[in-house]
N, C-alpha and C positions, 0 to 999 in steps of 0.2 A: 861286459860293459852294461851301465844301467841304461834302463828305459826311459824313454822321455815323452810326458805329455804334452806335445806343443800347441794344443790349445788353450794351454796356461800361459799368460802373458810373463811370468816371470821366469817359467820356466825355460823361453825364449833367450830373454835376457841373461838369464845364468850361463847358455850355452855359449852367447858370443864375450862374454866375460871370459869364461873357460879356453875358449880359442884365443882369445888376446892371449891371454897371459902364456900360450904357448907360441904364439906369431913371436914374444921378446925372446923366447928360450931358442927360437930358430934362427933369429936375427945374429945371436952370436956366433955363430957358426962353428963351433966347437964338438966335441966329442958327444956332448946331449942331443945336436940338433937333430940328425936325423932320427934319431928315438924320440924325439918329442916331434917329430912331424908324421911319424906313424901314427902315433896319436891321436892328431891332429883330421888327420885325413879319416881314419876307421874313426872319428864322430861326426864328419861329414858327411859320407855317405852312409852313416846311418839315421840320419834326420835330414837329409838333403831333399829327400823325394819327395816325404811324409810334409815339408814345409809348402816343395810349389804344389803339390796337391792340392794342400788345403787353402791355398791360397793365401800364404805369407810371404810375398816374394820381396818385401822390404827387408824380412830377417833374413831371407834366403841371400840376396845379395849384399848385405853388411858381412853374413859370417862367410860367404862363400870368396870375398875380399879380404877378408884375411888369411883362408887358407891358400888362396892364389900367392898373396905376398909371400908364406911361408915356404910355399911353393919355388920360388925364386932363388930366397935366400939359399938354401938344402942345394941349389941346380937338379930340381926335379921337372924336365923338360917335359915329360907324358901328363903327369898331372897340372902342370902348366897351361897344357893346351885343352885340357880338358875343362878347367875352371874357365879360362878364358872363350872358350864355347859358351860355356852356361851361363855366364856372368852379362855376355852377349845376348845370349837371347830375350834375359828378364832387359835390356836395355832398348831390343825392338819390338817386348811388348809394353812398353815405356812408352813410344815415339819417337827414342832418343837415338834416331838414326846412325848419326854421325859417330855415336862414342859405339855401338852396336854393329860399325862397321869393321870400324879398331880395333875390337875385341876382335871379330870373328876370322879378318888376313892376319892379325898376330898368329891366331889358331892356327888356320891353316897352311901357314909358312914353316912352324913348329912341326905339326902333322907330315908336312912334305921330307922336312929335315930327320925325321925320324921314319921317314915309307912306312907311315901306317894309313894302310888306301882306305877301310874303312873309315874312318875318321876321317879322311879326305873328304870322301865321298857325302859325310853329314853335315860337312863345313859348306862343302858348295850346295847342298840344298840348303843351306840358313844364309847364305847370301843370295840364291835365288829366291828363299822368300823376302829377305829384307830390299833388293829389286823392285821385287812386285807391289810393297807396302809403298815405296820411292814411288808408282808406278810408271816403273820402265820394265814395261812388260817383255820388249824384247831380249835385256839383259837377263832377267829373269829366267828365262827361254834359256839363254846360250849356257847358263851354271846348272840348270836343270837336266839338260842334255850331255853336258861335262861328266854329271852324277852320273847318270845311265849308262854312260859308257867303262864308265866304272862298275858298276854293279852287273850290266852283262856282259863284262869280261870277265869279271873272278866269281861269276855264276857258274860259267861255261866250266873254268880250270878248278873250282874246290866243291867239296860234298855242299849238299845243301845245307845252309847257316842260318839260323833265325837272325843275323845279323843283315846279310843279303838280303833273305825274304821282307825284312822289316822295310831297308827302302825301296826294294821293288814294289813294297807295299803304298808308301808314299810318296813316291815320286810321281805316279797318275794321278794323287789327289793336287798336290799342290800345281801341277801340272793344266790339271783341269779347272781349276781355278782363273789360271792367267788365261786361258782358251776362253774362261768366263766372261774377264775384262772386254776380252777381245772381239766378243760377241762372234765366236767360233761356236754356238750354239751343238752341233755336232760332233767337235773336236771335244769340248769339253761334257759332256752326256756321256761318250766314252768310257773317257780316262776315271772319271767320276765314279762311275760303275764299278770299270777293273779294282778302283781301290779300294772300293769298299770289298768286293767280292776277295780278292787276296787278303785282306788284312779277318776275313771270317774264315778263309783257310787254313791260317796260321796256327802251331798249334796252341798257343798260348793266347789267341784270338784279338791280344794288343785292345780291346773294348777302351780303354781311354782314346786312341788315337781313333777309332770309330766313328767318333761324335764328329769329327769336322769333315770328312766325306759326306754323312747326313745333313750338317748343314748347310754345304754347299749345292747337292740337289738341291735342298727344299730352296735356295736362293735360286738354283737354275729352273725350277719348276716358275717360281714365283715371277721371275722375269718373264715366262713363256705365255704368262696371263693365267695357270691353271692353279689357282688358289689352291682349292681342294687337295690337291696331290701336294702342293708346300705347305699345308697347313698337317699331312700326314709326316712329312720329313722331319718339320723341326720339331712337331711334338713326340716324337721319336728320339730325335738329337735329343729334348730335354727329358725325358724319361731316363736315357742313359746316362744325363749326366749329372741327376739329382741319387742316381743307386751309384753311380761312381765316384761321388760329391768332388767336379768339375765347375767350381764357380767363373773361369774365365770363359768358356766357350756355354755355360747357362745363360751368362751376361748376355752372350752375345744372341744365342736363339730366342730370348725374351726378347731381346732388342728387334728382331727381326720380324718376331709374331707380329711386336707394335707394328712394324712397317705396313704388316701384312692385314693388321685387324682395320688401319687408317686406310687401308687403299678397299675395304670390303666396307667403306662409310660407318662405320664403330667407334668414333673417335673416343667414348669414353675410354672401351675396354683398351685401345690404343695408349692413352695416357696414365692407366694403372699398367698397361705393362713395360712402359719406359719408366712408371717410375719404378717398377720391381726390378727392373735392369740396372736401373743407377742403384741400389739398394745391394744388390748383389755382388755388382761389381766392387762398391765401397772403394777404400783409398787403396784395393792392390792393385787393378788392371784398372787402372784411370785413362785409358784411351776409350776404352768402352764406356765408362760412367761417364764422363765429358760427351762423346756421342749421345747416349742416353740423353742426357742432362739439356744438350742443345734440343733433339728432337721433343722433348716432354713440353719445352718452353714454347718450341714453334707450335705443339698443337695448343695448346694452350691460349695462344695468343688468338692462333686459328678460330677457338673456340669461344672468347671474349669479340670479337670481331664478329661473330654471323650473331651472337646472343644481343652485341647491340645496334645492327643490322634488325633484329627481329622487334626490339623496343620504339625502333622509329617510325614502323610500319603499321603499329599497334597505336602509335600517335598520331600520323597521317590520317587514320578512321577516326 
């Protein structure tokens, strides 16, 4: 199969061309379909990663939409619940709760009907994070725990799995997280810890998933008053994720510097670094550039406001 540059913009477009035109050939459900939906699928997962990596999750979810439909057609239940995972989760880093919910019980209803517990177990931590974004922390909480219970059963009964280790790996981050909300300052220091610590265990060391345990210290340092020590975390989180080129969670630790340069009275360095956050984030993870976007304008405003505060007093003399 050929190689694909996908940061050619055409080269984009060529691919979900190439999947149409095999979405019709699956449609008909005859003798070609399921040979055109092998097809289909081995070009999917062979540009599917290399897209949300790079941060195309608009191409990611057009062409990942039509292999799901083809998916259908064929009655390919596994891969069904698999698009329909994915296709979820670019929908709750969207904001777009409600259709990101649809997605993810379709999954896991498929998941269940076919007892594949892995997959189980990934479903209900994407509805305890999509919980947490809702914030119902407590919900959150009970699909989190659902997971774990999963993952320390079939710990205990199978050889060790990079599949296991991987959510035992996150389930204390996201975990730690909601402990965050919760100002369980000590529940969540934890969990935070373990996950990062297991996910450098691992042997394949998972370094993209890395980045949001770092950024959640540096968010729990940064809450605790101790600049210093979050100004080590998320420059950390961003060092890893400009060598791993992670422009959603860069988005987000630039976003957070600003918080962090405005609360240490720098309001310039604050507002070049929301606008580098809205810049980065660009039109794919628009929940972050919109944040960015709101914060850049309120220091801004912040910052027209004391400047002609400063002009009347200059008048007054």
């Amino acid at each position: 199969m050929a190689n694909f540059d996908l940061e050619i913009p055409q080269e984009r477009v060529n691919i979900f061309s190439f999947l149409r035109q095999i979405e019709i050939k699956c449609s008909r459900q005859n003798y070609e379909s399921d040979r055109s939906f092998d097809l289909a699928y081995q070009v999917w997962e062979k540009v599917s990663e290399q897209l949300w990596f790079l941060g195309y999750w608009n191409d990611y979810f057009n062409c990942g939409n039509i292999v799901l439909k083809s998916a259908k057609f064929v009655g390919n239940a596994e891969i069904q619940a698999q698009l329909l995972s994915e296709l979820g989760w670019v929908c709750l880093e969207w904001e777009e709760f409600a259709k990101a919910e649809k997605y993810f019980l379709e999954s896991l209803q498929t998941y269940e009907s076919i007892a594949d517990r892995k997959k189980q177990c990934r479903l209900l931590r994407y509805l305890g994070v999509l919980s947490h974004r809702q914030r119902k922390p407590d919900l959150a909480l009970k699909y989190y725990r659902l997971a774990l219970d999963i993952v320390t059963a079939n710990c205990q009964k199978e050889r060790p799995n990079e599949t296991w280790a991987f959510n035992d790996a996150e389930l204390p981050n996201v975990m730690g997280e909601v402990y965050l909300d919760l100002q369980d300052f000590t529940g969540s220091y934890r969990e935070l810890n373990l996950s990062l610590e297991k996910y450098r265990s691992l042997i394949h060391r998972y370094r993209y998933y890395q980045a949001d345990p770092l950024l959640n210290l540096g968010r729990w340092h940064f809450l605790q008053g101790d600049f210093e020590k979050a100004e080590q975390y998320y420059q950390e989180c961003l060092q890893l994720c400009q060598e791993i080129s992670r422009p959603d969670t860069m988005a987000s630790v630039l976003l957070n510097l600003a918080e962090l340069a405005e609360a240490e009275g720098n309001q310039e360095k604050a507002i070049e670094l929301a606008a580098e956050a809205e810049q980065v984030a660009g039109t794919e993870v628009t929940s972050i550039r919109d944040r960015a976007a709101r914060f850049r304008e309120q220091l801004l405003t912040k910052k027209l406001r004391g400047e002609g505060r400063s002009k009347k007093k200059k008048r007054k003399k």
